[in-house]
SETI-614680 format. One record per residue (C-alpha): residue number from 1; residue in one letter; x, y, z. Coordinates in steps of 0.001 Angstrom, whole numbers. Layout:
<robas>
> n;res;c1;c2;c3
> NUM;a;X;Y;Z
...
</robas>
This chain:
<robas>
> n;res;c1;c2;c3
> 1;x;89933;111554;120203
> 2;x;88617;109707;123003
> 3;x;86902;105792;122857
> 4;x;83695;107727;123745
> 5;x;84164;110703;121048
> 6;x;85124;107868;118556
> 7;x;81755;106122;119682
> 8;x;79815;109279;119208
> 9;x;81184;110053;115749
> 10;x;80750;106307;114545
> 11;x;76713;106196;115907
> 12;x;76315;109916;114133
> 13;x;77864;108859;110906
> 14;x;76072;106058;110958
> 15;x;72921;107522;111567
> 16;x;73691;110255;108725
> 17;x;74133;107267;106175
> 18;x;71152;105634;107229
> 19;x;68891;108727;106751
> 20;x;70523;109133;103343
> 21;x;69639;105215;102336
> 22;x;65694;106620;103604
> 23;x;65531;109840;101691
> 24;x;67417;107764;98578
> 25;x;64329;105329;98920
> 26;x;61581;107104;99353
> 27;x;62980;109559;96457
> 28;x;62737;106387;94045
> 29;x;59174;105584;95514
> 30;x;57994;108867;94905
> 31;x;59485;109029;91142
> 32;x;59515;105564;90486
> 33;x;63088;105686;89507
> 34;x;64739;102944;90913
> 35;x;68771;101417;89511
> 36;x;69513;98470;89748
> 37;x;71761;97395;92719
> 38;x;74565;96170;89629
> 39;x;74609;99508;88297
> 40;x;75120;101509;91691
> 41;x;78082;99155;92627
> 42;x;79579;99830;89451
> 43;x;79879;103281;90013
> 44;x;80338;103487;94085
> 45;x;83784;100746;92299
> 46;x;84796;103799;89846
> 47;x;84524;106345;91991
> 48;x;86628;104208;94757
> 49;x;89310;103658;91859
> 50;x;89122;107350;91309
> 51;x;89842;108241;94740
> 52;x;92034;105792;95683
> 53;x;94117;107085;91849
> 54;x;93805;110813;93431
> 55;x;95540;109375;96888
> 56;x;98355;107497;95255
> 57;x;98964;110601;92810
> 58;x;98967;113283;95739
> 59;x;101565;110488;98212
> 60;x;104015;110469;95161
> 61;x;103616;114280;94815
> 62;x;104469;114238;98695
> 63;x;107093;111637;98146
> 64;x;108540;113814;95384
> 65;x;109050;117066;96911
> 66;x;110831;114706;100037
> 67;x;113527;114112;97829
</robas>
């Protein structure tokens, strides 16, 4: 990919998480649901641990089937 398709990709993705953190908001405004910041970090850290478990597990799969 080019420095200007890398560019592109970065602003969209941005953008798309951006309008997610907007809808998310005005979702809790409307319901009046809101979690604590604590809480949501605690779960965005499981499911990191999760997939960063699933990645190690599928490389020694990988590494496995190399030997």
């Amino acid at each position: 990919m080019t420095t200007a398709g890398k560019t592109i990709e970065h602003c969209r993705t941005r953008a798309e998480f951006i309008a997610r953190g907007l809808a998310s908001r005005e979702e809790a405004r409307r319901t009046g649901e809101f979690r604590p910041a604590r809480e949501v970090h605690a779960e965005l850290a499981r499911m990191l641990e999760k997939a960063k478990a699933r990645l190690l597990a599928k490389r020694d799969r990988l590494e496995d089937d190399d030997h």
